[in-house]
C-alpha positions as CSV (number, residue, x, y, z in Angstrom):
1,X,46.6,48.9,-38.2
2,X,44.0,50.2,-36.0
3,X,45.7,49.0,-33.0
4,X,47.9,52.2,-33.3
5,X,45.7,54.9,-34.5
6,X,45.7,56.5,-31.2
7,X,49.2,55.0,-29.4
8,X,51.1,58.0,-27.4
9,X,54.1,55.7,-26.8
10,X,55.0,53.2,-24.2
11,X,54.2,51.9,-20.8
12,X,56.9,49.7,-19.1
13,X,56.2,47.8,-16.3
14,X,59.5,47.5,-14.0
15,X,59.0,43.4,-13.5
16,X,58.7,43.0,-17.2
17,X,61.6,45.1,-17.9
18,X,63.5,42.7,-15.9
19,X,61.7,39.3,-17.2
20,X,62.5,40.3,-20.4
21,X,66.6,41.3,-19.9
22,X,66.7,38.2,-17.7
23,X,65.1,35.6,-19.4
24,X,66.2,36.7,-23.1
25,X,68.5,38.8,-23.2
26,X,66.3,41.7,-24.7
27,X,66.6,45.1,-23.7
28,X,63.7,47.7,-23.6
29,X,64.8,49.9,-26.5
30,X,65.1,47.0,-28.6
31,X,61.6,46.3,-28.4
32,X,60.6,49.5,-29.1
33,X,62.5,49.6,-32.2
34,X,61.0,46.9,-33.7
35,X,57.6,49.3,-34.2
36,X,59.7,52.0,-35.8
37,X,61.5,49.5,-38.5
38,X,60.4,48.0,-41.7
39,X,59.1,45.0,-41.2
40,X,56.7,45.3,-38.8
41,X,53.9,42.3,-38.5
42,X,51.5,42.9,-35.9
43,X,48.8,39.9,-35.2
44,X,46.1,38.7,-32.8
45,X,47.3,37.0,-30.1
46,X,43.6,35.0,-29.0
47,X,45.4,32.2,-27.4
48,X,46.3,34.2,-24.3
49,X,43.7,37.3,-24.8
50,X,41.5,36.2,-21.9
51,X,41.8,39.2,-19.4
52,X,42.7,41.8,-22.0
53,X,43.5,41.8,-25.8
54,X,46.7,41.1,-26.3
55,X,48.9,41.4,-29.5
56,X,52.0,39.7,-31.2
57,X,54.6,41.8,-33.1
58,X,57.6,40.6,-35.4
59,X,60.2,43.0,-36.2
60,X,64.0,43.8,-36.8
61,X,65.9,45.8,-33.9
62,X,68.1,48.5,-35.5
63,X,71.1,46.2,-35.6
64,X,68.9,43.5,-37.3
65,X,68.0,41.2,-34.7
66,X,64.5,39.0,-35.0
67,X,62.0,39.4,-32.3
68,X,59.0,38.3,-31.2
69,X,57.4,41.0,-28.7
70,X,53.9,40.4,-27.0
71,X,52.2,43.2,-26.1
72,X,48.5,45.0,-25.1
73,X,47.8,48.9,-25.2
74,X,46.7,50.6,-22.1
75,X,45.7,54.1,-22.0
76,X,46.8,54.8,-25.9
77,X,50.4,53.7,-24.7
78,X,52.1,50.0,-26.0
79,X,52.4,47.9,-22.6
80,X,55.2,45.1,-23.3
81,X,54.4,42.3,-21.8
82,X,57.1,39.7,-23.5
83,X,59.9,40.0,-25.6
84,X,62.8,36.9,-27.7
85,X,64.8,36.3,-30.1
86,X,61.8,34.8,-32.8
87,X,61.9,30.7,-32.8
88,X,62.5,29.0,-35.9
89,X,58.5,28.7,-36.6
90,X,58.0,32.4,-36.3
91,X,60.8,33.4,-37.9
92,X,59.2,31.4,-40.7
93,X,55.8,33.1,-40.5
94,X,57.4,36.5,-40.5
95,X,59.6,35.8,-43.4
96,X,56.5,35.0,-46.0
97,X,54.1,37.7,-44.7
């Protein structure tokens, strides 16, 4: 996907690190794995690309847990902005793509 061609690795912003332990449970290596592991599905996220282009990724953690991890790219680096556990709808979506 041409969203990676040129990604160096990760940004972490020290709120979001926090939001996302906090609020879900998710930790930040866990959503890094999910765009090392088979199956990764990476779409558009138009609803809330108003400032910059943002991005939705479904994946597997290494110990097989479903996420859902919002995300832009700043400076060739991945920038989490969100990460759960995937809801029943986009557990579906990810299931038959």
């Amino acid at each position: 996907m041409k969203v990676f061609e040129k990604i160096e690795g990760f940004d972490w912003d020290e709120g979001n690190l926090l939001k996302n332990w906090i609020k879900h449970g998710v930790t930040a290596g866990e959503c890094e794995e999910i765009f090392f592991n088979e199956t990764l599905l990476v779409t558009d996220d138009n609803k809330h690309s108003r400032v910059e282009k943002r991005y939705l990724a479904f994946g597997n953690t290494n110990e097989g847990r479903e996420l859902t991890v919002i995300f832009t790219t700043r400076k060739n680096k991945i920038r989490i902005i969100s990460a759960r556990d995937q809801n029943y709808k986009e557990r579906n979506f990810y299931e038959k793509n």
